[in-house]
N, C-alpha and C positions, 0 to 999 in steps of 0.2 A: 440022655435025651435033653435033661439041661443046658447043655454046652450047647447043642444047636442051637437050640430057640434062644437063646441071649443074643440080643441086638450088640451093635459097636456104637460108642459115641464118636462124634465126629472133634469135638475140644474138648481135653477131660480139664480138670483143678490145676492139673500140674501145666501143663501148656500154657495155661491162663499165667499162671502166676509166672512161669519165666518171659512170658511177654510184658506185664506189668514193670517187672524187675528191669527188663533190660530199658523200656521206654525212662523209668524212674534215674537209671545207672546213666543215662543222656541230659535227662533235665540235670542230675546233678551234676554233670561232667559240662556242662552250660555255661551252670548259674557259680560254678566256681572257678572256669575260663574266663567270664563276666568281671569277676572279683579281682581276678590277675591283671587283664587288662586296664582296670581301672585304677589299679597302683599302680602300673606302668605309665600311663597316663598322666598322672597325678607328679609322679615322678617329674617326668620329661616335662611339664607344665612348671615344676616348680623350678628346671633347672635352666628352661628357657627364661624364667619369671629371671631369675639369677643374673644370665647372661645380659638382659637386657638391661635390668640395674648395670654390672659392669659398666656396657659401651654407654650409657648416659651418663655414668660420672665421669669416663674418659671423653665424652663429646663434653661437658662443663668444662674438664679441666683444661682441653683443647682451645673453647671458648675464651675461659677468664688468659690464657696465653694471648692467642689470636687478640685479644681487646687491650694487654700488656704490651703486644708486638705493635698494634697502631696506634695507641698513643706517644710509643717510643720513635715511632717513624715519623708522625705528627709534630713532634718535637723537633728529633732534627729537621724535619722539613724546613719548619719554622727557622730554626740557629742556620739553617744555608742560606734561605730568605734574606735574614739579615745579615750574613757573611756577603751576599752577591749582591747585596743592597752599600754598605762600607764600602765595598770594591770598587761597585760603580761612583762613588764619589767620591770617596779616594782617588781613582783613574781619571774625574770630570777635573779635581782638583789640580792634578799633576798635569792633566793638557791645559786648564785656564794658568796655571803659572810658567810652561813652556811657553805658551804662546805670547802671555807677557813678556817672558824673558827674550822673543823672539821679536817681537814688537819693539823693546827697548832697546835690542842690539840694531834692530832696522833704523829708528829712529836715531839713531844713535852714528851709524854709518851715512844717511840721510843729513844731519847733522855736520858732518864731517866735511861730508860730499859739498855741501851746500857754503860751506865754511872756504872750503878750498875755492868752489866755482864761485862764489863772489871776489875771493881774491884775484882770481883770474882775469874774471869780467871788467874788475875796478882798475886792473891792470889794461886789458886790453882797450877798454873805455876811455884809458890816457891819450894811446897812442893814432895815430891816424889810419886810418882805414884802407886795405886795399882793396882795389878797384882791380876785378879782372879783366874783364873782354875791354872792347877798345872802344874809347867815346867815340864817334859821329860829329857830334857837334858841342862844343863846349857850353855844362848847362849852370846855372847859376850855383848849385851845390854837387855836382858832378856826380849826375846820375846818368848812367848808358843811356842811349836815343836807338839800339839798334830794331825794334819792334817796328811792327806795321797795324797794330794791333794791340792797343792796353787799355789798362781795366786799372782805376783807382779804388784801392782800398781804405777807406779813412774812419779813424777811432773817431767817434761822437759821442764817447760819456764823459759824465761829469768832470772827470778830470781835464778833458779836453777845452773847456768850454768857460767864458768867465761868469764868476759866481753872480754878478751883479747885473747881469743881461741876458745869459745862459746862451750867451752864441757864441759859437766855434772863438778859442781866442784868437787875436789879431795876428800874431808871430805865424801862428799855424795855417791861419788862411796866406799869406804874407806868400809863407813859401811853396803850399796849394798852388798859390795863383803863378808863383816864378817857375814853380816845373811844368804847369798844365799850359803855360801862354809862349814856353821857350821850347816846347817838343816841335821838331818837325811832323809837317802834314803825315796825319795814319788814313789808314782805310776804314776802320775802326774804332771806336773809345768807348768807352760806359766806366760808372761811378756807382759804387757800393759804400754801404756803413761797414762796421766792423763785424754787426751780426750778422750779415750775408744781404740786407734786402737791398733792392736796385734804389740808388737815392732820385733817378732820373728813367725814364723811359720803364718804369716798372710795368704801366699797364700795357706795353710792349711783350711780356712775357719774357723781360733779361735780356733782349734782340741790342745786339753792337747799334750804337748810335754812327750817323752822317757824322762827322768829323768837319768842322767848319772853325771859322774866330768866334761865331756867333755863340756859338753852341759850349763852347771851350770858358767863353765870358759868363753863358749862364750857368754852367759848373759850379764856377767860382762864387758866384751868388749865393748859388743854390746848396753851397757848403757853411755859407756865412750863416743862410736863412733856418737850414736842416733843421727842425725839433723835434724830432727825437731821440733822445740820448740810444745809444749800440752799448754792447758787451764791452768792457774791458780788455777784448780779447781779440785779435784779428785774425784768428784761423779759421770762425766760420768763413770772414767774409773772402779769405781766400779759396776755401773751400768749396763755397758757391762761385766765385768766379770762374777758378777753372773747370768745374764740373759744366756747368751751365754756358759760358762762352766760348770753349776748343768746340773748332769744330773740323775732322780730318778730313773733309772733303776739301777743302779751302786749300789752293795752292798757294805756295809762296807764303805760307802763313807764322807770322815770327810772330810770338805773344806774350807781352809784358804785363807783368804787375807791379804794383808801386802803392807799396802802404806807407801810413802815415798813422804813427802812433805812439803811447808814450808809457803803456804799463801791459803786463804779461803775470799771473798767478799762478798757472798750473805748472805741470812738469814739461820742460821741455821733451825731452827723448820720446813718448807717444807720439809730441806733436809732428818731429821729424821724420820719424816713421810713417805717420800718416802722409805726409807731404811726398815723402821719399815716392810711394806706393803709386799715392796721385794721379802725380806729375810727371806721367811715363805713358807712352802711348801706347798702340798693341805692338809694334816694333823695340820698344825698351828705349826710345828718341826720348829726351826734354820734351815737355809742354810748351810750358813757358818760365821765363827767367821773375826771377822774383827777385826784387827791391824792395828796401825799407830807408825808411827816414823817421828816427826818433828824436821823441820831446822830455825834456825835464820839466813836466808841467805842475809837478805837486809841489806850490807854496807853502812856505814855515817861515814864521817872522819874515814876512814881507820879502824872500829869497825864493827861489826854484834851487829846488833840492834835484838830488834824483836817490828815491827810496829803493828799498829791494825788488818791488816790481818793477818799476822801471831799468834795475839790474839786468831782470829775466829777461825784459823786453828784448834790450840791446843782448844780452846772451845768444837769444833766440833766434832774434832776426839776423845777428853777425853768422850764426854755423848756417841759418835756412837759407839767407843770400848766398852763403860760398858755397853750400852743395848747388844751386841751384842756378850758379852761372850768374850772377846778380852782384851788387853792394850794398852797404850796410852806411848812412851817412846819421852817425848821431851829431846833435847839434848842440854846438857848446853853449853854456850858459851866457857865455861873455856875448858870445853871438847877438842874444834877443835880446838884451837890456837895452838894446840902443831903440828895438820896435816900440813906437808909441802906443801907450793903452786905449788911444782916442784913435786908433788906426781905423775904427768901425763907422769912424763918420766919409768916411771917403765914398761910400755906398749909401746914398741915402733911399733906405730902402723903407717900407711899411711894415710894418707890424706883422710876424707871423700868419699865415693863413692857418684856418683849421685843419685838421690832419685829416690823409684821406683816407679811405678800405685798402689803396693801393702799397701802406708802406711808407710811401714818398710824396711828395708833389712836384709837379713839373711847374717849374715858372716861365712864362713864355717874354720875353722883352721883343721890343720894337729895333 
């Protein structure tokens, strides 16, 4: 009858406690996974800690290289600087004493050149001159007449001119006036200095003068009277003449130059060149025939010398006349000693006028 009426518990002691146990058998199984991992951790932390030490002292030692490697490169940068710096003046050296050396051998050949061509000149200077085309009319120092059409070119510096008046000297007007009053009638004439400006008809714009006696007489004047000293040199004013007076439309047109001068300083060979170039029409024709008449005008003790320019001069004018169909009349010393120095009283003229805008002045006579 006992055994019935006894009730059943539903969790006895023993239930309880295996659930206890097994919850407790988790916390420890936890709290000593907890443990594990944390010297795992700790580990792995220490050995990262490690690593990192490593790569910093291999990034230092990287470093103090790296700062070893650009001062070193610093360095030589430097020592090429100065190697390319030597070099360039070394090489500035070596072309400034080439060029010396090249300067000296010019100079030197120059020299030589100039040695021989005065021998030549002084040589050629003796002898008489030839005359190529055929006179016309026989002139008082035998310059061609065959133009219809010339252009006087005359040196007006200092040399030309005497020191105690400062007018064209007397010899030089003398023979001025013997070629300008013994040409036959042109169609044509005009008068230039040596630096190119028109001594007559300038405010004309360079225009060829009426060709008369009148006009021929006040030339001559107006050579005596000229004040302005020209260039030393008579290639402008050849220059200007043919540039400025050819003119191709003009039939029948023969056109003469005739300078008068007495010293030359530059190099001939440009000058002939230029001339060459010129003096050539669009057909490859002559322009015009070019003449010269030189002076030995530079006095030394009380004599007319003829210096190295006036060498050039006659050098010049003797090859520019023979390319150019012309002559070349240098005029002996012996010549003008007999021209009186009081030749300037024959012209009794006034006193210079003032000088104009135009260059020149026109004198007009009665």
């Amino acid at each position: 009858m006992s055994r019935r009426t006894r009730k059943a518990e539903a969790f006895s002691l023993s239930f309880l406690d295996c659930i206890c146990c097994g919850f407790g058998a988790i916390i420890l199984l936890f709290i000593v996974s907890m443990g594990v991992q944390a010297t795992e951790i700790v580990k792995l932390q220490r050995v990262l800690e490690n690593t990192v030490m490593q790569k910093q002292l291999m990034l230092a030692d990287y470093q103090i290289r790296k700062d070893e490697l650009d001062v070193h490169l610093d360095l030589q940068k430097t020592k090429r600087k100065k190697k390319e710096a030597e070099r360039n003046t070394l090489e500035a050296l070596i072309a400034k004493l080439r060029q010396q050396i090249s300067d000296k051998e010019k100079a030197k050949e120059l020299f030589i050149t100039d040695l021989e061509s005065i021998k030549e000149e002084l040589a050629a200077f003796q002898t008489e001159p030839e005359i190529e085309q055929k006179v016309i009319k026989p002139m008082p120092i035998g310059v061609p007449v065959e133009s219809n059409y010339i252009a006087f070119v005359i040196d007006t510096s200092g040399s030309m001119r005497e020191s105690s008046t400062n007018r064209i000297n007397p010899h030089v007007v003398r023979k001025f006036e013997e070629v300008v009053l013994s040409y036959p009638e042109v169609k044509g004439i005009q008068l230039l200095d040596a630096s190119g400006h028109f001594i007559m008809g300038s405010r004309m714009g360079g225009k060829w003068l009426q060709d008369s006696p009148e006009m021929r007489e006040a030339m001559v004047r107006q050579v005596l009277l000229y004040p302005y000293e020209s260039e030393s040199n008579p290639v402008p004013g050849i220059r200007r003449a043919i540039r400025t007076l050819y003119d191709p439309n003009v039939e029948e047109f023969h056109f003469g130059v005739y300078v008068f001068g007495d010293e030359f300083t530059g190099k001939p060979e440009p000058v002939l060149q230029e001339i060459r170039k010129l003096n050539k029409d669009k057909d490859g024709n002559r322009i015009a025939r070019i003449n010269a008449i030189g002076f030995p005008n530079v006095i030394h003790n009380g004599a007319m010398i003829l210096q190295n320019s006036g060498v050039k001069f006659a050098k010049l004018m003797h090859d520019l006349t023979y390319e150019h169909g012309g002559a070349f009349i240098g005029m002996n010393r012996d010549n003008l000693d007999h021209i009186d120095r009081n030749e300037s009283d024959r012209y009794p003229l006034p006193p210079p006028p003032p000088p104009s805008r135009g260059g020149g002045v026109i004198i007009r006579f009665p």
